[in-house]
LUMBADO-625030 format. One record per residue: x, y, z negated of N, C-alpha, C in turn; residue in one letter; residue number from 0. Coordinates in nm, 4 decimals. Example, Ala and Ser with C-alpha at 12.3 -4.5 7.8 and 13.67 -1.06 7.14 Angstrom:
<atoms>
ATOM      n.c1      n.c2      n.c3     ca.c1     ca.c2     ca.c3      c.c1      c.c2      c.c3  residu  num
ATOM    1.3190   -0.5690   -0.7800    1.2300   -0.4500   -0.7800    1.3200   -0.3300   -0.7800       A    0
ATOM    1.2850   -0.2250   -0.7080    1.3670   -0.1060   -0.7140    1.2900    0.0030   -0.7870       S    1
</atoms>
This chain:
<atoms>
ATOM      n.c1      n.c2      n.c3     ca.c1     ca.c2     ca.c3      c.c1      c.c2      c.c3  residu  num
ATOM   17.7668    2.7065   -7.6906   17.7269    2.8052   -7.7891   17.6072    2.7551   -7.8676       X    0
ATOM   17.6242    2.7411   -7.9922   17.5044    2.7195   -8.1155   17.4363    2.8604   -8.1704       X    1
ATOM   17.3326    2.8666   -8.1680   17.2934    3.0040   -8.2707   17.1818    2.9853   -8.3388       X    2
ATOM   17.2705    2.9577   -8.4949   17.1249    2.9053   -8.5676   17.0315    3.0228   -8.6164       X    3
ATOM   16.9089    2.9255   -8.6123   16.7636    2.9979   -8.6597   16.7460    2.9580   -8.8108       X    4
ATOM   16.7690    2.9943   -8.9375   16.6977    2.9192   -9.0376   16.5778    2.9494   -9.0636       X    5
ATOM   16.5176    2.8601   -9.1186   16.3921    2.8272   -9.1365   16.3489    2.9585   -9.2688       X    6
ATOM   16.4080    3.0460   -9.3370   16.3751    3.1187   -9.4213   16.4106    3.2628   -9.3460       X    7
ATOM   16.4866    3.2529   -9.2114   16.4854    3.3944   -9.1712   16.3902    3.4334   -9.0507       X    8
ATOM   16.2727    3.3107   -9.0273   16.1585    3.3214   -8.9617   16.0690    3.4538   -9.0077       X    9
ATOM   15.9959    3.4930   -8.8893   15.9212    3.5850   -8.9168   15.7777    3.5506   -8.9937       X   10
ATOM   15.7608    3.6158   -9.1118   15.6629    3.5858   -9.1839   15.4979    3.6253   -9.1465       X   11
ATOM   15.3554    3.5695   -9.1045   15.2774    3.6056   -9.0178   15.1826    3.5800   -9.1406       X   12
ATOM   15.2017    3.5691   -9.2740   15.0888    3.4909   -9.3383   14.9961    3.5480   -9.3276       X   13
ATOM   14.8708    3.4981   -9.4523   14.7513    3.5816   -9.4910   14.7057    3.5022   -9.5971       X   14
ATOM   14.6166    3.5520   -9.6641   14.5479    3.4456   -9.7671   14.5215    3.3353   -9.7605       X   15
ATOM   14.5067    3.2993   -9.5955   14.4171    3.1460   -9.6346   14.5106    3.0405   -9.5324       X   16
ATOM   14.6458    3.1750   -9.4891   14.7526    3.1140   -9.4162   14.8441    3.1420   -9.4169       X   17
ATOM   14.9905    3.0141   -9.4274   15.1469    3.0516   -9.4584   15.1776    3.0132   -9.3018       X   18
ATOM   15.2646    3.1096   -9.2338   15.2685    3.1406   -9.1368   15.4109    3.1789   -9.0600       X   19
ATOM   15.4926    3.0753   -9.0180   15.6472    3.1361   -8.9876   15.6530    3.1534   -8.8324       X   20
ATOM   15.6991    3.2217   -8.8124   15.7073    3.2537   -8.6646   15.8942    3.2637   -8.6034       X   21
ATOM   15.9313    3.1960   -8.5342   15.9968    3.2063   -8.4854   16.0692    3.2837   -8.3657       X   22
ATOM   15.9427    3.3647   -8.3085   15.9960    3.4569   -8.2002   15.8948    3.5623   -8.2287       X   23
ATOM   15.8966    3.6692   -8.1909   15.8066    3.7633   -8.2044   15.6738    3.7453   -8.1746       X   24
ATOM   15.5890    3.7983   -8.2860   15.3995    3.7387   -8.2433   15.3339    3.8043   -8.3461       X   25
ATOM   15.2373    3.8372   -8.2723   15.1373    3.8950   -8.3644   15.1844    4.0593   -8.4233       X   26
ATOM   15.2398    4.0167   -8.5292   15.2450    4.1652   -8.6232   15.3946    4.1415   -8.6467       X   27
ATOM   15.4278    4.0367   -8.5909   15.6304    4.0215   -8.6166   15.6253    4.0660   -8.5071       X   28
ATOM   15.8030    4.1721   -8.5206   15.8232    4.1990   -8.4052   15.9871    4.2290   -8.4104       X   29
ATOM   16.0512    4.1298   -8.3423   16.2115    4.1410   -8.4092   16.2990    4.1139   -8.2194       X   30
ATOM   16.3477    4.2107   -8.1712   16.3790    4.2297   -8.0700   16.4453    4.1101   -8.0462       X   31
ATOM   16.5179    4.0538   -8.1020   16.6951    3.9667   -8.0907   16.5949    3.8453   -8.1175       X   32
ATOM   16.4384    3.8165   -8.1398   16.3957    3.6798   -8.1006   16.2352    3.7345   -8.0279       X   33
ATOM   16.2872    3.7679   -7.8855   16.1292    3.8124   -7.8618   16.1039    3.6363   -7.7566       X   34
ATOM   16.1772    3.5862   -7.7384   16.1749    3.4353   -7.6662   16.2875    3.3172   -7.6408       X   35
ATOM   16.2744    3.1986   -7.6037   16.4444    3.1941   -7.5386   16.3724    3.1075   -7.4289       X   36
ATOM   16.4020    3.1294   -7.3218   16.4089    3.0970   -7.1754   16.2512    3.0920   -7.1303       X   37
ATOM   16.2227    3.0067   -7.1056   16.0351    2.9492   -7.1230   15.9750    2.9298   -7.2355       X   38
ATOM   16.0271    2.9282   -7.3496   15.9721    2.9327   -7.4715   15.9553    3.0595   -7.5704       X   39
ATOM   15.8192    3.0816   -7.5398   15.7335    3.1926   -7.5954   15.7397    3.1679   -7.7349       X   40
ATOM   15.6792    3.0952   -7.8173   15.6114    3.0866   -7.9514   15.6639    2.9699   -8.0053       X   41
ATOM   15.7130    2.9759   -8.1299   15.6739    2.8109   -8.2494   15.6292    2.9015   -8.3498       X   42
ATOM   15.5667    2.8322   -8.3721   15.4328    2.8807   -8.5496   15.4570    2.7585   -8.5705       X   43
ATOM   15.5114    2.7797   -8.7166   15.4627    2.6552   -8.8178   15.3356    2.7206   -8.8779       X   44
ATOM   15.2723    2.6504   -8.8864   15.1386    2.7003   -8.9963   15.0527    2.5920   -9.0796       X   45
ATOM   15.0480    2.6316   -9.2145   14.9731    2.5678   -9.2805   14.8934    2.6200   -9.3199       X   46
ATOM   14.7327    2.5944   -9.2908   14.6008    2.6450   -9.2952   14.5644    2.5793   -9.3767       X   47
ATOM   14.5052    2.6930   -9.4880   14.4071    2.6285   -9.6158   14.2952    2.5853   -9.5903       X   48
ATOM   14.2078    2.5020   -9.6785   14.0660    2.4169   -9.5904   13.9443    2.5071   -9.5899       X   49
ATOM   13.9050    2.4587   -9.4676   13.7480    2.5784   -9.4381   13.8048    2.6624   -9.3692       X   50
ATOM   13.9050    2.6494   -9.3680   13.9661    2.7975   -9.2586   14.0189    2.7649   -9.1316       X   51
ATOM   14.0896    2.9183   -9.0502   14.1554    2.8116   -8.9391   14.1403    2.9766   -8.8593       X   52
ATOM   14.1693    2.9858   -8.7370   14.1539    3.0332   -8.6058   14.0194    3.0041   -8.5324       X   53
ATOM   13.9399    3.1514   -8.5561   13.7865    3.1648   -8.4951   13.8034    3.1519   -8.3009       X   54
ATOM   13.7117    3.1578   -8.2765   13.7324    3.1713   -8.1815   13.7785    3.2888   -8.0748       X   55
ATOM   13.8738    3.2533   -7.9856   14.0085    3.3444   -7.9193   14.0637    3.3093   -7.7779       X   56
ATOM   14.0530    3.3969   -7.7017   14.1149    3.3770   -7.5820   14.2508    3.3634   -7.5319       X   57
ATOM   14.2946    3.2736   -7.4351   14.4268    3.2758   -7.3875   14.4305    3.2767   -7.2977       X   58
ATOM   14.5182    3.2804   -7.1751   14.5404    3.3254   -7.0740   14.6985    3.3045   -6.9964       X   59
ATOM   14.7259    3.2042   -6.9077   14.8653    3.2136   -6.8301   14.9368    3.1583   -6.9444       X   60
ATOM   14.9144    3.0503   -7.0454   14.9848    3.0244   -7.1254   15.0081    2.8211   -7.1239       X   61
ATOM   15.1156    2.7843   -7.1298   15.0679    2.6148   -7.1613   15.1012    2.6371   -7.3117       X   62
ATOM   15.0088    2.5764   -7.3553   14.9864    2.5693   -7.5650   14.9874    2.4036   -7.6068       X   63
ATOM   15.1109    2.3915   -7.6696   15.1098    2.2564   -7.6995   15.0654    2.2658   -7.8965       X   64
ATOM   15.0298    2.1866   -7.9569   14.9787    2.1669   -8.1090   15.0397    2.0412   -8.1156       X   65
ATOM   15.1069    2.0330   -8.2369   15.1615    1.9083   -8.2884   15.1429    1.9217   -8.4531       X   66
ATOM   14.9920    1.8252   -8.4633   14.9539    1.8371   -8.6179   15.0441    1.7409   -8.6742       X   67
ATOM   15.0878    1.7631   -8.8223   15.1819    1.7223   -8.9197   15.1085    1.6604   -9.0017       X   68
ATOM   15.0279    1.7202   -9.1109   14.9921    1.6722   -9.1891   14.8364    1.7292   -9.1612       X   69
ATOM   14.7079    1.6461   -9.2221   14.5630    1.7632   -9.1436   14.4714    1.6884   -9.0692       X   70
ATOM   14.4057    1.7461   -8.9997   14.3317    1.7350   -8.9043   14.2934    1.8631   -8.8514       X   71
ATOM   14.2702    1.8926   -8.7261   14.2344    2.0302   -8.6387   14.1162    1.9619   -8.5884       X   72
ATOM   14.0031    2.0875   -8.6008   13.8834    2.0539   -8.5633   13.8638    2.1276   -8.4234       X   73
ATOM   13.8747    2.1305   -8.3436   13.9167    2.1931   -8.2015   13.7662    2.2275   -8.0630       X   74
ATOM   13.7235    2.3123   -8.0391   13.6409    2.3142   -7.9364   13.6887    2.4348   -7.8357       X   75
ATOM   13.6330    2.4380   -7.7030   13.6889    2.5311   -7.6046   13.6102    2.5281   -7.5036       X   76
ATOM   13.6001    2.6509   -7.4176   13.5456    2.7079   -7.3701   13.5240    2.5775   -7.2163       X   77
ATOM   13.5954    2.4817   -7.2225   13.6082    2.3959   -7.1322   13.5198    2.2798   -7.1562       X   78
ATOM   13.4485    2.2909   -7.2700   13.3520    2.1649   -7.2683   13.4283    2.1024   -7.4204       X   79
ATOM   13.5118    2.0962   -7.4222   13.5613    1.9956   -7.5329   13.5452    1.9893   -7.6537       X   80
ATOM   13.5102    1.9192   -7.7381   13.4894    1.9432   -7.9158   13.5701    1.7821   -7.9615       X   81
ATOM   13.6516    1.7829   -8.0157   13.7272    1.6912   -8.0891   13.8135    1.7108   -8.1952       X   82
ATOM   13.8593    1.5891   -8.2734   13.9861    1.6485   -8.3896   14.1142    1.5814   -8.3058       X   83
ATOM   14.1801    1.6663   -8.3670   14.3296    1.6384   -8.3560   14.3737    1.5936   -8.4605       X   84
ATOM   14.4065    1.4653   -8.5136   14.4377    1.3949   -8.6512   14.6257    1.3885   -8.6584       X   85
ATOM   14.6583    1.4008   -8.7427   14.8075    1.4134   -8.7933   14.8861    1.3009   -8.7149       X   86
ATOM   14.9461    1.3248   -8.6252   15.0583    1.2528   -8.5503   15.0285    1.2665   -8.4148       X   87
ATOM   14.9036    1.3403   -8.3803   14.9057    1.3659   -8.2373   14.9664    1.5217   -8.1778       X   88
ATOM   14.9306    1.4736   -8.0575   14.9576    1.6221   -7.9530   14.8731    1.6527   -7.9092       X   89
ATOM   14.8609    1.7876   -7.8823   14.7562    1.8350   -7.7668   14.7792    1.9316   -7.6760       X   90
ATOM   14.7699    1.9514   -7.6100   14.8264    2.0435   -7.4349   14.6926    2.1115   -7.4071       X   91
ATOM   14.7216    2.1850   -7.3715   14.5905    2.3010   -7.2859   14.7149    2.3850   -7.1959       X   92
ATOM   14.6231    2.3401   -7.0672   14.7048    2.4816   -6.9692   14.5985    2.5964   -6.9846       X   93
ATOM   14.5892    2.7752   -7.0273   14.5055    2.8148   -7.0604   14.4955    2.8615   -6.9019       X   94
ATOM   14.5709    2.9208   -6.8207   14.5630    2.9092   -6.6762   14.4813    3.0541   -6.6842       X   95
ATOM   14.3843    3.0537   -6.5917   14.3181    3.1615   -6.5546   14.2290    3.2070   -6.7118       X   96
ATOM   14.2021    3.0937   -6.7468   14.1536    3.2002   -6.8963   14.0534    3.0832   -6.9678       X   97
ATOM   14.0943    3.0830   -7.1113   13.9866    3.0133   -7.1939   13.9901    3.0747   -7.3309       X   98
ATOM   13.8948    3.0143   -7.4192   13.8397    3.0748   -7.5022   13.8761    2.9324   -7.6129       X   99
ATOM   13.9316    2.9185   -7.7451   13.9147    2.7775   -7.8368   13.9090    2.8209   -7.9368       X  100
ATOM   13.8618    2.7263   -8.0438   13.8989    2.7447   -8.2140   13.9682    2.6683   -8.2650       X  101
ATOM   14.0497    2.7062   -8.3829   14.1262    2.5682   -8.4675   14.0855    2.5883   -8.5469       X  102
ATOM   13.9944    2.4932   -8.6205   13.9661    2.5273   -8.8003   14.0209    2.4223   -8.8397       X  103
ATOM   14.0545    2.4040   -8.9881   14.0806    2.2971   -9.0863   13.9299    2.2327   -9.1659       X  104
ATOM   13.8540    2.1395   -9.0833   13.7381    2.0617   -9.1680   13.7297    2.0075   -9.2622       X  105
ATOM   13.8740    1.9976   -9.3403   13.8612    1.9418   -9.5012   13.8124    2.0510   -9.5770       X  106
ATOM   13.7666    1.9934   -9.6787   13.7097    2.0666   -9.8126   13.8270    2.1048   -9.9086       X  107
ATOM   13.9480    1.9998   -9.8699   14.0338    2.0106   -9.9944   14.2094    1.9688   -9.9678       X  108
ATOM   14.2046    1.9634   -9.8357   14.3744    1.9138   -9.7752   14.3692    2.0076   -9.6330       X  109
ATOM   14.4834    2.1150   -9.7133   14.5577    2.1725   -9.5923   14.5863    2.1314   -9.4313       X  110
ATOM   14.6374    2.1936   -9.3730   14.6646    2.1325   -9.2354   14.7662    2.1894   -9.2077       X  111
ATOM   14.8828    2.1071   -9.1865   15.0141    2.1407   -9.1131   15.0497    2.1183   -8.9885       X  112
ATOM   15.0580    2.2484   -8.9184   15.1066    2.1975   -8.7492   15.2054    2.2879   -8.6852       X  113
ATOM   15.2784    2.2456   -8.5936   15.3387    2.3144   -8.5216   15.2600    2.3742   -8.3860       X  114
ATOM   15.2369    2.5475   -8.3743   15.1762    2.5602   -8.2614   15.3090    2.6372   -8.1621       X  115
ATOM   15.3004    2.5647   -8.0148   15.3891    2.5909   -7.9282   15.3638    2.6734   -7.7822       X  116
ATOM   15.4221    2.8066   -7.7754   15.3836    2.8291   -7.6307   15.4974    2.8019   -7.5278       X  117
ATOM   15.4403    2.7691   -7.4237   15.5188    2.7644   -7.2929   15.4690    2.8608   -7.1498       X  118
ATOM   15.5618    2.9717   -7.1566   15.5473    3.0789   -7.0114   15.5040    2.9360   -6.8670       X  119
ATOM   15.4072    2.9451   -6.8187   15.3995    2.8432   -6.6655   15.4810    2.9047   -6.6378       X  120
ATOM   15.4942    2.8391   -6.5200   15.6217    2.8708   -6.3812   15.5033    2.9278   -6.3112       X  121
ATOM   15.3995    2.9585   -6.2625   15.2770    2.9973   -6.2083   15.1475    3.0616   -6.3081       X  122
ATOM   15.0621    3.1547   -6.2495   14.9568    3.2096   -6.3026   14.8540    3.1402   -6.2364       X  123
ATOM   14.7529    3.1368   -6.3354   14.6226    3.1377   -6.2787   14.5571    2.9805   -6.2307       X  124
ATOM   14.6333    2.9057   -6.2977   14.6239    2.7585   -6.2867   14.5258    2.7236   -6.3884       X  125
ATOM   14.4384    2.5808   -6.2720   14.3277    2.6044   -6.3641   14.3360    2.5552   -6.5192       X  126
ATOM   14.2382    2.5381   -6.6257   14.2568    2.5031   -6.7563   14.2171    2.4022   -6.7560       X  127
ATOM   14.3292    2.2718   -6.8267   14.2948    2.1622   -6.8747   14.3662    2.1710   -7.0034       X  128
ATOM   14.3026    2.0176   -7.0330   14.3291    1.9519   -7.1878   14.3254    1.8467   -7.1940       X  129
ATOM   14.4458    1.7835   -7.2928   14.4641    1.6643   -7.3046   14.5012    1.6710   -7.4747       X  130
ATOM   14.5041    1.5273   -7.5367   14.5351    1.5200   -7.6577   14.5966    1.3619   -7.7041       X  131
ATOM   14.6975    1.3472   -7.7973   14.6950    1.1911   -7.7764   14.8571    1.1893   -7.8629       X  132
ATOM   14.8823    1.0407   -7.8973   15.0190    0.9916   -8.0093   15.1027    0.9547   -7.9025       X  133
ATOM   15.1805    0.9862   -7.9555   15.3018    0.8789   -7.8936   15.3776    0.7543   -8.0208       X  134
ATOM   15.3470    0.6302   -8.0264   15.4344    0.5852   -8.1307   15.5513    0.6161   -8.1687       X  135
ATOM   15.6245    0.6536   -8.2633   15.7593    0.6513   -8.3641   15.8030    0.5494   -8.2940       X  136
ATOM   15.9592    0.6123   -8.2581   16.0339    0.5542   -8.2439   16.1431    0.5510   -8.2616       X  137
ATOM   16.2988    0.4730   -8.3105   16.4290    0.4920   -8.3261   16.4974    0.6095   -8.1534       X  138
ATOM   16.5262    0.6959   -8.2013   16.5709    0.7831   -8.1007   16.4634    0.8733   -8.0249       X  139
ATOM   16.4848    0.8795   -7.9267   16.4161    1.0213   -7.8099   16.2781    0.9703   -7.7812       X  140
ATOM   16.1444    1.0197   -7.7781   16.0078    0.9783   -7.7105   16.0052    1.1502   -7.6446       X  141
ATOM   15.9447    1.0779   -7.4953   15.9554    1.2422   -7.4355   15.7940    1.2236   -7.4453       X  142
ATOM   15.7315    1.3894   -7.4509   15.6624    1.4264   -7.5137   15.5958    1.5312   -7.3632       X  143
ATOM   15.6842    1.6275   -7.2989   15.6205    1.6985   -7.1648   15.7387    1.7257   -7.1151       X  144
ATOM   15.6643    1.6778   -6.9474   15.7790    1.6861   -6.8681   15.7065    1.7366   -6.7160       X  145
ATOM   15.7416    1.7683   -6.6184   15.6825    1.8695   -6.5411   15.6008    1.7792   -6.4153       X  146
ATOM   15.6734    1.5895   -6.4512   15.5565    1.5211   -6.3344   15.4984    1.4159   -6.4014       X  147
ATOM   15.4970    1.4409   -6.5885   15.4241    1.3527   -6.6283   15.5171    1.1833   -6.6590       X  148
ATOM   15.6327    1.1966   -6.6751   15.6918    1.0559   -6.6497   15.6537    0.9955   -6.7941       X  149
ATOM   15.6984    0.8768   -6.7934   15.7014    0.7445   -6.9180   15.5723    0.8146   -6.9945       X  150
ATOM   15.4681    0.8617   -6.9030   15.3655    0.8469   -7.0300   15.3840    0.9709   -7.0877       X  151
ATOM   15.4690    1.0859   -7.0746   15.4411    1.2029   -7.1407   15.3250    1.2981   -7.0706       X  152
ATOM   15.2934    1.4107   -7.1340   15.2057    1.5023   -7.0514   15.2653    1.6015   -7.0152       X  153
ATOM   15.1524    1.6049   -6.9120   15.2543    1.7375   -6.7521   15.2758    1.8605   -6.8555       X  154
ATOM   15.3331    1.9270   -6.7921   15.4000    2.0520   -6.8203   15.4272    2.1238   -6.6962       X  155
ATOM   15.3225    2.2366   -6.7093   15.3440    2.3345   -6.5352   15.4649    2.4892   -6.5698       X  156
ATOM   15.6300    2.3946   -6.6023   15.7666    2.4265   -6.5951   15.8458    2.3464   -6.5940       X  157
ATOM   15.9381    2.3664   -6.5371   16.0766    2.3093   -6.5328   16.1251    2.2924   -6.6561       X  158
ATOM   16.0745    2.2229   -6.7033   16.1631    2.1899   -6.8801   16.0823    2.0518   -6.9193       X  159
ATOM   16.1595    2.0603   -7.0283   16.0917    1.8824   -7.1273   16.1371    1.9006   -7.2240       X  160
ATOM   16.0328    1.8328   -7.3196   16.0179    1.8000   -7.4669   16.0604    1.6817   -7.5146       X  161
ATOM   16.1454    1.6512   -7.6106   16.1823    1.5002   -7.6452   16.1167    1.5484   -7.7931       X  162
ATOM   16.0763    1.4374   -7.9003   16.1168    1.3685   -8.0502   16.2171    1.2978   -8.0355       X  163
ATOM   16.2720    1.3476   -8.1107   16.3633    1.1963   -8.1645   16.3830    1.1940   -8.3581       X  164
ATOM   16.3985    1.0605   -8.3639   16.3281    1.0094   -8.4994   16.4549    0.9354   -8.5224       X  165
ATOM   16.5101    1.0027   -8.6242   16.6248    0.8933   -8.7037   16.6477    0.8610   -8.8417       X  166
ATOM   16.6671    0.7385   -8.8668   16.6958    0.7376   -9.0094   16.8359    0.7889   -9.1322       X  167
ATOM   16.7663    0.7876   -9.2201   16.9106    0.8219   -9.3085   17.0523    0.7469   -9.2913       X  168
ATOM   17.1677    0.8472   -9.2233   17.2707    0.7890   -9.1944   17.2836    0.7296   -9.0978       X  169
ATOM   17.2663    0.8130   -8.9619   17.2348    0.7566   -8.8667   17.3286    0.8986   -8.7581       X  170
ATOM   17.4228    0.8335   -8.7057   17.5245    0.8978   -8.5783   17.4981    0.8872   -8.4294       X  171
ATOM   17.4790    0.9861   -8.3501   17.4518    0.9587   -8.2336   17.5673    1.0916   -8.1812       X  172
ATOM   17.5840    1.0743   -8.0155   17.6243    1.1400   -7.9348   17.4714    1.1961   -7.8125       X  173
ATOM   17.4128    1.2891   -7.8193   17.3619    1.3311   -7.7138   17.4306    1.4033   -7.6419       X  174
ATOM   17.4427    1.3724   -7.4955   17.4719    1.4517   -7.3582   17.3757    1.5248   -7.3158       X  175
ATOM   17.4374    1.6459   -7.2886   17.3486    1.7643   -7.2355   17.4364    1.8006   -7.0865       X  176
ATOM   17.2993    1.8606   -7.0477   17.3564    1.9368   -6.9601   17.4164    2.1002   -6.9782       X  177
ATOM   17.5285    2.1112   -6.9602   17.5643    2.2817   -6.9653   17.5514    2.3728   -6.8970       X  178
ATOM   17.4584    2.3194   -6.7882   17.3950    2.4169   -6.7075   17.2568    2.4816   -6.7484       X  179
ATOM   17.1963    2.4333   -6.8344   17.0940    2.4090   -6.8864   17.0428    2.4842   -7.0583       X  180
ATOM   16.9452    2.5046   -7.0875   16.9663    2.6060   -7.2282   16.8378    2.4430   -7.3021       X  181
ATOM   16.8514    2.4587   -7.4249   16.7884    2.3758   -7.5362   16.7751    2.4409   -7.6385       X  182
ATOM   16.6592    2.3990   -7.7082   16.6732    2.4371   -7.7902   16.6081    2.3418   -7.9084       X  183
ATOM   16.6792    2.3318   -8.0423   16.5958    2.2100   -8.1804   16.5497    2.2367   -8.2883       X  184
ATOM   16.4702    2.1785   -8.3230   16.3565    2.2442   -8.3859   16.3389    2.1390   -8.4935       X  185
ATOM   16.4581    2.1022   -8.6119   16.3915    1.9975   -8.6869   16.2337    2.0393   -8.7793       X  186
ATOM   16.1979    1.9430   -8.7593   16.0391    1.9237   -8.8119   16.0451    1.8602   -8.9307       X  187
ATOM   16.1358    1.7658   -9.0089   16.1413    1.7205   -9.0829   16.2804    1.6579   -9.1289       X  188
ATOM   16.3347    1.6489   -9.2621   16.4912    1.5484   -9.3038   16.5744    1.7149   -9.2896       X  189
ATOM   16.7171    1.6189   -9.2878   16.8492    1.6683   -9.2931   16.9020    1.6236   -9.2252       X  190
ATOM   17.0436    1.6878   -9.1199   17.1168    1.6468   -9.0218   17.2310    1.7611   -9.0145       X  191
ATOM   17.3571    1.7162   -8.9068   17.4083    1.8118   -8.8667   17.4253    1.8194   -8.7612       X  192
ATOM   17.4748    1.9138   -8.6691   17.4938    1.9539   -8.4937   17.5872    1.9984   -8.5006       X  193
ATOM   17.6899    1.9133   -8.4783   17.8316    1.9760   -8.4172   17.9014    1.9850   -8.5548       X  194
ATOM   17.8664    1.9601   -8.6312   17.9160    2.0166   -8.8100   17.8437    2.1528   -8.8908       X  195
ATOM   17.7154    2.1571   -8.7963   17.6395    2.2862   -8.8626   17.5450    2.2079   -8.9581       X  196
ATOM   17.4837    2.2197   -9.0605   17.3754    2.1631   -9.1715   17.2537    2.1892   -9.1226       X  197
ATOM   17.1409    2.1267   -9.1183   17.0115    2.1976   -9.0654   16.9171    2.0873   -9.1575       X  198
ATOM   16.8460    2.1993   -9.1911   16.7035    2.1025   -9.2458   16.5776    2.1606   -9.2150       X  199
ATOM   16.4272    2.1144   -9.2629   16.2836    2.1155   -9.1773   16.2687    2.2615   -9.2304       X  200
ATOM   16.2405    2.3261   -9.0719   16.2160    2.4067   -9.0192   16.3661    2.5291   -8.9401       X  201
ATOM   16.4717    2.4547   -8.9673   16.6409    2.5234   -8.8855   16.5882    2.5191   -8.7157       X  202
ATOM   16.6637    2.5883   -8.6792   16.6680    2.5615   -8.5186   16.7732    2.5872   -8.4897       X  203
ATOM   16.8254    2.5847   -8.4081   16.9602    2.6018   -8.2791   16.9319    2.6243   -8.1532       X  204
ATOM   16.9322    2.7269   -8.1142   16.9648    2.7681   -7.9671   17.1061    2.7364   -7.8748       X  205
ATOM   17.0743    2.6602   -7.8058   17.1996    2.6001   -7.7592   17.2663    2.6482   -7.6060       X  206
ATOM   17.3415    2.6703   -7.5854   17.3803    2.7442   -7.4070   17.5424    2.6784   -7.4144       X  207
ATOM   17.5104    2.6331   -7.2260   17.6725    2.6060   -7.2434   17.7479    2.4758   -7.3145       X  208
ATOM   17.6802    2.3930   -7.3863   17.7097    2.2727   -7.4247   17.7006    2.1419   -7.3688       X  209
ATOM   17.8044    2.0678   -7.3382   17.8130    1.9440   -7.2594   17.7356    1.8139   -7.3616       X  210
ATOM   17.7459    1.8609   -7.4962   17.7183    1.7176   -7.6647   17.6256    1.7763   -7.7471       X  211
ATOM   17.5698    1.7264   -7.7798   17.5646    1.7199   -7.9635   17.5834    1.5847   -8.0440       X  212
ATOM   17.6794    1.6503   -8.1641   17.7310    1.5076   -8.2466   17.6243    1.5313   -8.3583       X  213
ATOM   17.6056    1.4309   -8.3849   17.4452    1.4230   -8.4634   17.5103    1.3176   -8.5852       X  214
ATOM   17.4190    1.4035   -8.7103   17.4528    1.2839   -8.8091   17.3580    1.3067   -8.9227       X  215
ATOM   17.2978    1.2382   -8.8988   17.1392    1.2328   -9.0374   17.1994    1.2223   -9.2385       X  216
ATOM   17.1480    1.2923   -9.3120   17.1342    1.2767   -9.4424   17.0623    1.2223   -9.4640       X  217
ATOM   16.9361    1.1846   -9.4255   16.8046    1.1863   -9.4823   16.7328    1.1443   -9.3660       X  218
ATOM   16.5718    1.0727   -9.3280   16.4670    1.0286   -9.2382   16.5106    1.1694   -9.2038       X  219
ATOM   16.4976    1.2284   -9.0548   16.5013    1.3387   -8.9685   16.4253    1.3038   -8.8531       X  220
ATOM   16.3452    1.3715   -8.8408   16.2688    1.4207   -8.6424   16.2916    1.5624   -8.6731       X  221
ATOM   16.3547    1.5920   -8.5391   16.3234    1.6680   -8.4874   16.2834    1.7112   -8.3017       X  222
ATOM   16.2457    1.8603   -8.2631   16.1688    1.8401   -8.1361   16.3320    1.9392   -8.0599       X  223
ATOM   16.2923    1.8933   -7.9639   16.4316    1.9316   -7.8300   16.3642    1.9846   -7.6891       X  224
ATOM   16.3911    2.0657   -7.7128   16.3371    2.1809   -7.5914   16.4325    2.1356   -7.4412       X  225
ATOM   16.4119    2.0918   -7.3732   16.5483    2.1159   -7.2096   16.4663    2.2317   -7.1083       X  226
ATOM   16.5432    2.3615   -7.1045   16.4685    2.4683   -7.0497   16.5943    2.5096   -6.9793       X  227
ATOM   16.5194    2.5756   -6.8876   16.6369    2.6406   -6.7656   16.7376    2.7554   -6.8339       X  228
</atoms>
């Protein structure tokens, strides 16, 4: 089973100094038929105008992944940390028993594009860390979080994993799935199809029940791949 998300029937979260799509219910969206799918709470695309950003705010029992696009995130938290997050990295926080961070945009004059991601733990009350960091581009899958940390990705306290995968224009693959298993894709960028469905940056697919996906690029395409119970 496929059930697409397009990227224009996202829930709209803006404000003046932010364009704001929400994909599952948050904030001031509130649309029953996407309040989550499996372990996955939240995707916000957001592009924050400069000088602005997210003051400081508490979280709680949440893993929060950030994947800046275009930008820089100027980032501090209640854990000691003050750093940027520059365009092509990741960053993870387990918020666990409870923290406090900010995201502002420190340019004077270039937006910031990122994807912000929640993940339900499999457990409460775990303590809060943070990590941040690239993975190089690569032809096909770079896993990104996985629940013991393998090839270099960062932990993830659930049973699921994150791939990229990065393909060029005109480019066919077969991925095997498991059909026991729910996914879900999230192109971030390009044109492609799944199964013979069209998707471009910002489509998703909720997937259940599928053994494949037949993949076939128009255009440079990444997108991100959820494997959730």
């Amino acid at each position: 089973m496929l059930k697409l998300r397009k990227a224009q029937e996202r829930g709209d979260g803006s404000h003046d100094w932010l364009q704001s799509r929400h994909s599952f219910s948050f904030a001031d969206y509130y649309d029953p038929q996407h309040m989550h799918f499996s372990h996955l709470r939240v995707i916000n695309e957001d592009i924050i105008a400069p000088g602005t950003g997210f003051g400081l705010h508490p979280h709680k029992d949440m893993e929060i992944l950030t994947y800046v696009l275009s930008g820089t995130v100027e980032h501090r938290d209640s854990m000691g940390n003050t750093t940027r997050v520059n365009a092509g990295e990741f960053q993870i926080m387990s918020a666990g028993s409870g923290i406090f961070h900010s995201e502002i945009n420190p340019s004077e004059n270039q937006p910031l594009h990122l994807y912000q991601i929640w993940i339900i733990p499999e457990q409460k009350g775990i303590t809060p860390r943070y990590r941040q960091g690239s993975f190089v581009p690569q032809p096909g899958a770079t896993l990104i979080l996985s629940p013991q940390a393998e090839q270099g990705s960062f932990k993830v306290y659930q049973d699921m994993k994150l791939w990229r995968y990065c393909y060029e224009e005109a480019q066919q693959e077969n991925l095997s799935l498991n059909p026991q298993r729910s996914y879900w894709l999230q192109v971030v960028s390009g044109e492609l199809s799944i199964n013979g469905t069209p998707l471009s940056a910002g489509d998703a697919l909720g997937i259940k029940a599928e053994q494949a996906l037949q993949l076939k690029t128009s255009a440079p395409t990444e997108f991100l791949l959820f494997d959730l119970v």
